[in-house]
C-alpha positions as CSV (number, residue, x, y, z in Angstrom):
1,X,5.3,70.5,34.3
2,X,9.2,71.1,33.0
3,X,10.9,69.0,34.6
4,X,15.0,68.5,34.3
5,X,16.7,65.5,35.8
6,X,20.3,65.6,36.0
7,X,22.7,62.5,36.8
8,X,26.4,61.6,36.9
9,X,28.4,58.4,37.5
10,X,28.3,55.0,35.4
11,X,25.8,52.9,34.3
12,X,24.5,52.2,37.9
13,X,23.9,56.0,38.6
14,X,22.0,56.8,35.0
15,X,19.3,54.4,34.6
16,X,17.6,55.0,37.8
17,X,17.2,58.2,36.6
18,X,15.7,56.8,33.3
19,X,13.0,54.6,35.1
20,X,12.1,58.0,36.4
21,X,12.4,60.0,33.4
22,X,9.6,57.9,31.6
23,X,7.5,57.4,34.4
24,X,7.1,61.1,34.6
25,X,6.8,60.9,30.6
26,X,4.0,58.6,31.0
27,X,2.0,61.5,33.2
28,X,2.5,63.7,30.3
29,X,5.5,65.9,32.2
30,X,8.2,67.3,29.8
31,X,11.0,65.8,30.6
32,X,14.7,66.1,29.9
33,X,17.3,63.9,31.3
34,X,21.2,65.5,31.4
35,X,23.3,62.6,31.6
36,X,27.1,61.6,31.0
37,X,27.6,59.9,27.2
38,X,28.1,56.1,26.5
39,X,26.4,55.1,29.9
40,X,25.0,52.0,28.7
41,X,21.2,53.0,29.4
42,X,18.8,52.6,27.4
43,X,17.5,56.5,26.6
44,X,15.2,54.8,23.9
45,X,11.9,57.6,23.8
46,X,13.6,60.0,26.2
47,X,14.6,63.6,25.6
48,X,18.1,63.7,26.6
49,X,21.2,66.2,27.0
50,X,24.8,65.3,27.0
51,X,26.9,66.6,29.9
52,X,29.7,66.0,27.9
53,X,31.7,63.4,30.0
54,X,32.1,59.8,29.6
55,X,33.2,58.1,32.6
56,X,33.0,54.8,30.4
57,X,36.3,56.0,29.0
58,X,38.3,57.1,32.3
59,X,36.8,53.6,33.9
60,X,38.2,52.0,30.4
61,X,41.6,54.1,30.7
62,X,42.6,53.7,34.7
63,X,39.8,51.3,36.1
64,X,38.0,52.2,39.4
65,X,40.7,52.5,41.7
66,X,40.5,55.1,44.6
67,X,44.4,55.0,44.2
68,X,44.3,55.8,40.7
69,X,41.8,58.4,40.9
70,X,43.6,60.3,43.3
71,X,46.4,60.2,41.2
72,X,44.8,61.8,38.2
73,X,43.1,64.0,40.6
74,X,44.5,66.9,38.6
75,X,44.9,65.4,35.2
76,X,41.6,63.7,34.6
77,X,39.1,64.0,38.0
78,X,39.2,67.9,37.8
79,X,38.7,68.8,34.3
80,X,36.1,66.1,34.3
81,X,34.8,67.8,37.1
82,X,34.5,71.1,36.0
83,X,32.9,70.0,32.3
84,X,29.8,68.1,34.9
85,X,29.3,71.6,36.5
86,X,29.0,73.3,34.1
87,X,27.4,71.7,31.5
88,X,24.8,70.8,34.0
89,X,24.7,74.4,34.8
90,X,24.0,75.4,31.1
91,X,21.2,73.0,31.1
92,X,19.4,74.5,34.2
93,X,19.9,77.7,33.1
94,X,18.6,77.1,29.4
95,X,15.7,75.2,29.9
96,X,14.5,76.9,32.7
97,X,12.7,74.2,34.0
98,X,9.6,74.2,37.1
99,X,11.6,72.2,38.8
100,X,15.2,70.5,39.1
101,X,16.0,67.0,40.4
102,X,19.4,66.2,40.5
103,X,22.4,63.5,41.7
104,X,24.7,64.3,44.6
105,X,27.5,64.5,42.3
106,X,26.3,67.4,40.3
107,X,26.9,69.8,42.4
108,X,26.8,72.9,40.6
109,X,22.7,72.3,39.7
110,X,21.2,73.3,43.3
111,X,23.2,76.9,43.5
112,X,22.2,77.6,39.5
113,X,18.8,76.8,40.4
114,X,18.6,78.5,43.4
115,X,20.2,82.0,41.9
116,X,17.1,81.3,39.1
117,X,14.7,80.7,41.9
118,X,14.1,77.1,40.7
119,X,12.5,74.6,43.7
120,X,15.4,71.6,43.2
121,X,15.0,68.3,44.2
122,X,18.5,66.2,45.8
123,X,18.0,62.5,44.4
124,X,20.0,59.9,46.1
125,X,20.4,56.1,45.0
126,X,22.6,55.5,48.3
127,X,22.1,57.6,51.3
128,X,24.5,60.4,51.0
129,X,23.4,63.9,52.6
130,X,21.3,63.1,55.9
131,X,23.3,62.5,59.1
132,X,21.7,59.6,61.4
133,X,23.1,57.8,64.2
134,X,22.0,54.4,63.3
135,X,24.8,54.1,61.1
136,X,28.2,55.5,59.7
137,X,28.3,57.8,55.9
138,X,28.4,55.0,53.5
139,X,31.5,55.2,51.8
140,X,33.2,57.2,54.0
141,X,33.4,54.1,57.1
142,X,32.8,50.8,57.0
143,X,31.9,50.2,61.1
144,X,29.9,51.4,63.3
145,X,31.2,54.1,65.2
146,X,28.2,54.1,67.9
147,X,27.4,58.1,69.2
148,X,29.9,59.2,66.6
149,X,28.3,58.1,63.3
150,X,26.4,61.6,62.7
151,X,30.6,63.4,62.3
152,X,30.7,60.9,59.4
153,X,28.5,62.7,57.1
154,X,30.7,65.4,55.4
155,X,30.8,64.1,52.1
156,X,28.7,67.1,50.4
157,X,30.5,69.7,52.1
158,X,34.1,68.0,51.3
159,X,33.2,67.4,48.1
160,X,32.1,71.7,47.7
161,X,35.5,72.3,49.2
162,X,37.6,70.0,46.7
163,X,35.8,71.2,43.6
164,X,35.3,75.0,44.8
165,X,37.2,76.5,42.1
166,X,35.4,74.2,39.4
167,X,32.1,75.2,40.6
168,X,33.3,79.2,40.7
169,X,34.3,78.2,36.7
170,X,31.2,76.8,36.0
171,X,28.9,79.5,37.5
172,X,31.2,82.1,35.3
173,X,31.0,80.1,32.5
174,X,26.8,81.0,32.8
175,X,27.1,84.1,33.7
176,X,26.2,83.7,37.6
177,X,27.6,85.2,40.9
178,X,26.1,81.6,43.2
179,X,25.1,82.3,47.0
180,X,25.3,79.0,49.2
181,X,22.6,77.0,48.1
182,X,20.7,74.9,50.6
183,X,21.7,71.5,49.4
184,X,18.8,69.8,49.9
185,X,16.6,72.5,48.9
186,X,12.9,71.4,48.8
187,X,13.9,67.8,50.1
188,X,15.6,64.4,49.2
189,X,14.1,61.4,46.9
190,X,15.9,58.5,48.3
191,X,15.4,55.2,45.8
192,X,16.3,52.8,48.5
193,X,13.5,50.0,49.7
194,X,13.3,50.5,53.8
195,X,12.4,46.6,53.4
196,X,16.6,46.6,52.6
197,X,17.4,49.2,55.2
198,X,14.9,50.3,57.8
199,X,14.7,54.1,57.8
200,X,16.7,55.6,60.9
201,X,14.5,57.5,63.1
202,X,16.4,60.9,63.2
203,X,15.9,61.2,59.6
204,X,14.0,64.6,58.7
205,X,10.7,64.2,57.2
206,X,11.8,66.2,54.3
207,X,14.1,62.7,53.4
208,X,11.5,60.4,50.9
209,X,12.3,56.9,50.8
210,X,11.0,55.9,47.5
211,X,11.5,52.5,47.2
212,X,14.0,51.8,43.8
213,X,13.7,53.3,41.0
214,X,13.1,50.3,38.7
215,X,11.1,49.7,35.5
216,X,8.8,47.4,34.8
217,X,9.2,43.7,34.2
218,X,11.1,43.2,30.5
219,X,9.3,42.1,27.6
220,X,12.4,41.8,25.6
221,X,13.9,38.2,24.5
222,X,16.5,37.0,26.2
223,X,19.1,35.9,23.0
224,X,18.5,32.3,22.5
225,X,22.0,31.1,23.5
226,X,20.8,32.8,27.0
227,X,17.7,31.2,27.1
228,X,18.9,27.8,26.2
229,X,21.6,27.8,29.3
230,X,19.1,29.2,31.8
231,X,16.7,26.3,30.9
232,X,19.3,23.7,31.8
233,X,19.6,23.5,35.4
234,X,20.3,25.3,38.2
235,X,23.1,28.6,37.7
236,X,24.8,31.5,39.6
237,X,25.1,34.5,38.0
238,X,27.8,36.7,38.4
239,X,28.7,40.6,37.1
240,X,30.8,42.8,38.6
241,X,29.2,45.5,36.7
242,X,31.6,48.8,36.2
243,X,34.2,47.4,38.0
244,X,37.2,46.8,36.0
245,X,39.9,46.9,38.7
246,X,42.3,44.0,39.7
247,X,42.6,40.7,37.7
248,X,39.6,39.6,36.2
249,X,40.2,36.3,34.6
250,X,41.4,35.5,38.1
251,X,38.0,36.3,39.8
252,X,36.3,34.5,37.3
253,X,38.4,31.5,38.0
254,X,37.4,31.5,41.5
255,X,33.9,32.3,40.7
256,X,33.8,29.5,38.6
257,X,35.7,26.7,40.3
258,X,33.8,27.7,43.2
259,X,30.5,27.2,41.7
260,X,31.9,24.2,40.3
261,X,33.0,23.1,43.9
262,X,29.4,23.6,44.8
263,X,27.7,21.5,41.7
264,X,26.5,25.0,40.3
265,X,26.6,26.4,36.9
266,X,27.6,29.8,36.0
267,X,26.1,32.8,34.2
268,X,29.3,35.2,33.5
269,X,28.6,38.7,32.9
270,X,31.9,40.7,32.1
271,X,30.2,44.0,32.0
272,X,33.3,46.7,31.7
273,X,36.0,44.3,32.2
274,X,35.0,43.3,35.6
275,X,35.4,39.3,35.0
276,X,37.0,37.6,31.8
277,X,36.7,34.0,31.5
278,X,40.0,32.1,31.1
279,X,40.0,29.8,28.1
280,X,41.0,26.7,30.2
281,X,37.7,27.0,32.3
282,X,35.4,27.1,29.2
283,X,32.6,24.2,29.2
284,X,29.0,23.2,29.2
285,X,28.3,24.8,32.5
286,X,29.8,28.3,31.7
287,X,28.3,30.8,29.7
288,X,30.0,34.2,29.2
289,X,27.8,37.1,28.2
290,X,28.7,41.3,27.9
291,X,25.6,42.1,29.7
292,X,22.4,40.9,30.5
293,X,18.9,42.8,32.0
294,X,18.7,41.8,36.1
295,X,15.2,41.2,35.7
296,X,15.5,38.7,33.1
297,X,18.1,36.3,34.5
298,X,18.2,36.7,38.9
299,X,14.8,35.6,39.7
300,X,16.1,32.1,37.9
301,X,19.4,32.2,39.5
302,X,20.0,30.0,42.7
303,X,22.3,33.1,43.9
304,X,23.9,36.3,42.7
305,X,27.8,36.9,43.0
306,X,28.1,40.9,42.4
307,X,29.9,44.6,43.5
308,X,27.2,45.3,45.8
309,X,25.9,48.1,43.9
310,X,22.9,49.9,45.2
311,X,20.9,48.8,41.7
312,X,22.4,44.8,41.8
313,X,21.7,44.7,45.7
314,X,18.0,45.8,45.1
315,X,17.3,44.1,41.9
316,X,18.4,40.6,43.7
317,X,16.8,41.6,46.5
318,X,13.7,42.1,44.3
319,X,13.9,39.0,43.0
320,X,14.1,37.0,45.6
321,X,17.5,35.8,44.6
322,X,20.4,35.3,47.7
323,X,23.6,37.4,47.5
324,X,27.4,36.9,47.1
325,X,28.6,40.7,47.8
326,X,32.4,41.0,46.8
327,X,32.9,44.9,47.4
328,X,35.2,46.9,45.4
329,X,35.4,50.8,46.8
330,X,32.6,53.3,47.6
331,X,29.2,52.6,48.9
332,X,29.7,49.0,47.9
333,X,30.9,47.8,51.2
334,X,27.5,49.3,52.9
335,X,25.5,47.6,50.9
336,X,27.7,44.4,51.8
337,X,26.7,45.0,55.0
338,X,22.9,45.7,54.5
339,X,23.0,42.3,52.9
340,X,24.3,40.4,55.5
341,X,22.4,42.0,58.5
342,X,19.1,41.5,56.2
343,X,19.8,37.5,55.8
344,X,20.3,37.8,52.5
345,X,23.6,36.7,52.0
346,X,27.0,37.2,52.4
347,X,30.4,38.7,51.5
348,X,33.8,37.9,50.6
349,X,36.8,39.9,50.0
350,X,38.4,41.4,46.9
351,X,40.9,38.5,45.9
352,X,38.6,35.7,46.6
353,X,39.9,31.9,45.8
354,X,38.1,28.9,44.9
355,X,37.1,27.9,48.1
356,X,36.5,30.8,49.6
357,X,33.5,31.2,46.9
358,X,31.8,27.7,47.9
359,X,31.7,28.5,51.2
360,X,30.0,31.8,50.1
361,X,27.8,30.1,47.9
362,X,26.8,27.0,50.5
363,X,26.2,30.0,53.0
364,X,24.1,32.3,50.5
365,X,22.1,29.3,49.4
366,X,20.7,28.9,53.3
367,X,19.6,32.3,52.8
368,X,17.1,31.3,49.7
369,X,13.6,31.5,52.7
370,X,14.7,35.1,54.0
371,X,15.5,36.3,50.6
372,X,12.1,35.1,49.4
373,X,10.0,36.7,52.0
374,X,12.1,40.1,51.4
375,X,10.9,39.5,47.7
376,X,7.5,39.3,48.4
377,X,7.7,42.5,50.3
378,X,9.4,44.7,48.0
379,X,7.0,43.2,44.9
380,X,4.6,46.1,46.4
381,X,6.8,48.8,45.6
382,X,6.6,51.6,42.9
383,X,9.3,53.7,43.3
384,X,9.7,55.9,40.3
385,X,5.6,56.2,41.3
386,X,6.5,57.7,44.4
387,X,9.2,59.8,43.4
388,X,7.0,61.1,40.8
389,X,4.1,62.2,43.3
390,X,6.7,63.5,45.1
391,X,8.0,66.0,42.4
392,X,4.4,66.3,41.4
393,X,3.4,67.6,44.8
394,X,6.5,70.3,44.8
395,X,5.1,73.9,45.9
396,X,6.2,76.5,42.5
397,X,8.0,79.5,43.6
């Protein structure tokens, strides 16, 4: 089976999709994954596609602001826009594939494969497209509006109405005259763990909750340095990922002093520019690293200080480790909340001080027994498997 899988976004968004890419490798599918550049990722043994946009660049050149991204809606958010569509467009329409599973943010790959007759899959890593009443669109509100939660879930269609002209480019750019495509065409992969968020009951059946889409366990070293500070005593570990927004050295200062507060030592993970150590704070019980794999350092760490990414929140979930959520913009405050109603942790806000963070930390740490028993749960899950039997199962035609 030809299979094309199509993502957008940073890091975060991509290497789900790669997790699935080789598990459907591994079944002997031909696979190509379409993908933004410099994602971070690793691609190593997949066949892969540039959609020619970085969004390691814009993040580098006006962080993650929604502010800021409004702004440049014109400048930088369009033309990026209309590069994804089409480009992912091209590729659906080149490789002809049996079958097409894509993000929500590419929207031009359900219409292209529709007009082609292509069944297409919508992949979600955060739900995004199904309207339930258990709880507001993440992203869109961040409480609980009671009866009126369903009339949150427009982002698909707002986002076909902000972008129309960029998808009418791209489908002229391959030569297409697009009907309305049925967005969810032959159904929804959703890589969330229902052991995180219980599935709603007025979900359709046609919506698959996976499970995450997560390799297996790393074989790779961890650098000696790494290994060495990991070995010496109890340690937090805190990333902010993507999110290079605000003042960094500042949120590493409270992480810091607040671990401190707390007798804790710290594993710093600047990722894009999301923390920055100040030179005054350096010592024995700090350890500042680019990047690190999740599955090599949380199940050590006492607790996990993060963005509250979709990935972060179920790889600490995984792992049994408790969670400090500080939420930036997005989905991020949803999973905050999926944190805290799960007993898995807590949250603090965006300009969070020393004390605020031992607090956190002291109330995160009672949390270790909950988070443990979630662990154990989700250990059973395989969800690139059953994402894969999913796609494998697809009717042709």
């Amino acid at each position: 089976m030809r299979t094309l899988l199509l993502t957008a976004g940073t890091r975060g968004d991509v290497e789900p999709f790669t997790h699935l890419a080789r598990q459907l490798a591994d079944r002997g599918h031909d696979v190509t994954l379409a993908l933004p550049d410099n994602s971070g990722a690793d691609l190593t043994g997949l066949a892969t596609e540039s959609l020619g946009v970085d969004y390691a660049a814009v993040v580098a050149g006006q962080g993650v602001s929604a502010w800021q991204a409004a702004r440049s809606l014109r400048t930088t958010v369009r033309p990026l826009m209309r590069t994804l569509f089409t480009a992912a467009a091209r590729a659906v329409v080149t490789h002809r594939p049996d079958v097409v599973v894509h993000h929500p943010k590419v929207l031009s790959a359900p219409a292209a494969a529709e007009t082609l007759g292509i069944p297409h899959l919508l992949a979600e890593l955060v739900p995004a497209s199904a309207p339930t009443r258990a709880f507001p669109a993440p992203g869109v509100v961040n409480r609980d509006l009671g009866p009126l939660n369903r009339r949150t879930w427009v982002a698909e269609r707002a986002g076909r109405r902000l972008f129309a002209a960029e998808l009418a480019a791209a489908a002229a750019a391959v030569g297409q005259t697009w009907r309305a495509a049925a967005t969810q065409g032959r159904g929804t992969l959703l890589a969330v763990s229902p052991h995180l968020l219980p599935r709603p009951a007025d979900w359709p059946d046609s919506l698959r909750m996976t499970g995450p889409w997560q390799a297996a366990p790393s074989s790779a070293a961890l650098p000696a340095a790494v290994s060495s500070f990991l070995a010496g005593g109890d340690y937090v570990y805190a990333g902010f990922g993507s999110m290079a927004a605000g003042d960094p050295a500042a949120r590493a200062r409270a992480v810091v002093l607040g671990a401190r507060a707390a007798g804790l030592r710290v594993l710093l993970a600047r990722g894009w520019g999301g923390l920055a150590l100040p030179a005054d704070l350096a010592g024995d019980d700090v350890l500042e690293v680019g990047s690190v794999a999740h599955d090599l350092v949380l199940p050590g760490a006492v607790v996990a200080v993060h963005h509250g990414g979709a990935g972060t929140v179920h790889a600490a979930a995984r792992a049994g480790t408790p969670q400090v959520v500080l939420p930036f913009l997005g989905d991020q405050p949803f999973w905050a909340g999926v944190v805290r109603r799960a007993g898995l942790g807590t949250r603090i806000p965006r300009r969070p001080h020393a004390g605020t963070v031992a607090a956190a930390l002291a109330t995160a740490l009672a949390c270790t027994p909950a988070a443990r028993a979630t662990a154990a749960r989700m250990r059973s899950e395989d969800g690139a498997a059953a994402a894969a039997d999913v796609i494998e199962q697809l009717p042709r035609g």
